[in-house]
C-alpha positions, -999 to +999 in steps of 0.1 A: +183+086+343+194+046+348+195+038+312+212+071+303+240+058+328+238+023+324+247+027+284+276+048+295+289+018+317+279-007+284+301+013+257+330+018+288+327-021+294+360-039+280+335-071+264+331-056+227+353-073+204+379-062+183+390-080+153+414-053+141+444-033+155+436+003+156+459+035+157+447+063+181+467+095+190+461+087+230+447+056+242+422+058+265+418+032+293+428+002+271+465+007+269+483+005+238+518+005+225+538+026+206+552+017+173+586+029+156+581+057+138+546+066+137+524+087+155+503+078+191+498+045+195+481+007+188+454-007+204+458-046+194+427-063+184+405-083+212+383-073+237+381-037+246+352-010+246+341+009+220+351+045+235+374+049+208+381+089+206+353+093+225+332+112+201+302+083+199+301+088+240+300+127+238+273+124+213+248+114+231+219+135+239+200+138+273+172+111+279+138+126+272+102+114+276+082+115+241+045+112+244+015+108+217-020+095+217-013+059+223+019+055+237+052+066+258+088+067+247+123+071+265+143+090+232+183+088+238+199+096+207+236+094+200+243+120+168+278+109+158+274+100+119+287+067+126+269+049+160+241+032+136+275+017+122+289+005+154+254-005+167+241-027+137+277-035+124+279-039+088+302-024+060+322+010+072+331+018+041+363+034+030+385+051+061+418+070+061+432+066+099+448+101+109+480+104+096+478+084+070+476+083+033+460+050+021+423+043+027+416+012+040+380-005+036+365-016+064+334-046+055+318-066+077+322-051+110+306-068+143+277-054+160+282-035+196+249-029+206+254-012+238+215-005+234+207-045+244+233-048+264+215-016+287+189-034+290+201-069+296+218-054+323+189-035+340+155-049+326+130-027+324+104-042+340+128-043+370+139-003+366+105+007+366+093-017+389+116-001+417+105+037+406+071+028+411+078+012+444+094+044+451+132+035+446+159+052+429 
């Protein structure tokens, strides 16, 4: 399914930005650097995707076709409690990084709508356009 794939691509895409540092027991694709004393490693804030431990990735569910009386739906769902979060931005809440003792409150976080972005990318008009036509 393209837009199954192409949000894959959209959250693995290193444009999201970062305002913060954060602390992850591996880093994954985006380097990161060790610090004295504590536990895996930084990620420095900046631009970088938003596969952080992977979990919002792995949440999603398989693309399905949802049909009633007057209209036609593609339903992808991603069921980590958080993706609305990182989708709409907003206020995180209160957050204890692993390994640590202290909360830290996270408000006001930026948007990363990999959702648009999917579509920026491959309008639909164009997607289904080429399926009618007989494309891939």
């Amino acid at each position: 399914m393209v837009y199954a794939q192409e949000t894959v691509l959209q959250m693995s895409n290193p444009i999201w930005q970062w305002n913060w540092d954060t602390r992850r027991r591996v880093s994954l694709l985006m380097g990161g650097e060790k610090t004295q004393g504590k536990p895996g490693v930084v990620v420095r804030a900046g631009k970088r995707d938003i596969v952080d431990t992977g979990r919002l990735l792995d949440s999603m569910t398989e693309p399905r076709v949802v049909r009633d009386q007057n209209s036609i739906t593609l339903e992808i769902v991603w069921k980590a409690p958080y993706s609305g979060k990182v989708l709409r931005g907003g206020d995180y809440g209160v957050y204890t990084p692993p390994g640590q003792s202290n909360a830290v409150s996270m408000p006001n976080r930026p948007a990363r709508n990999w959702i648009e972005a999917a579509f920026e990318n491959k309008p639909p008009l164009d997607v289904f356009a080429n399926i009618w036509r007989g494309g891939a």
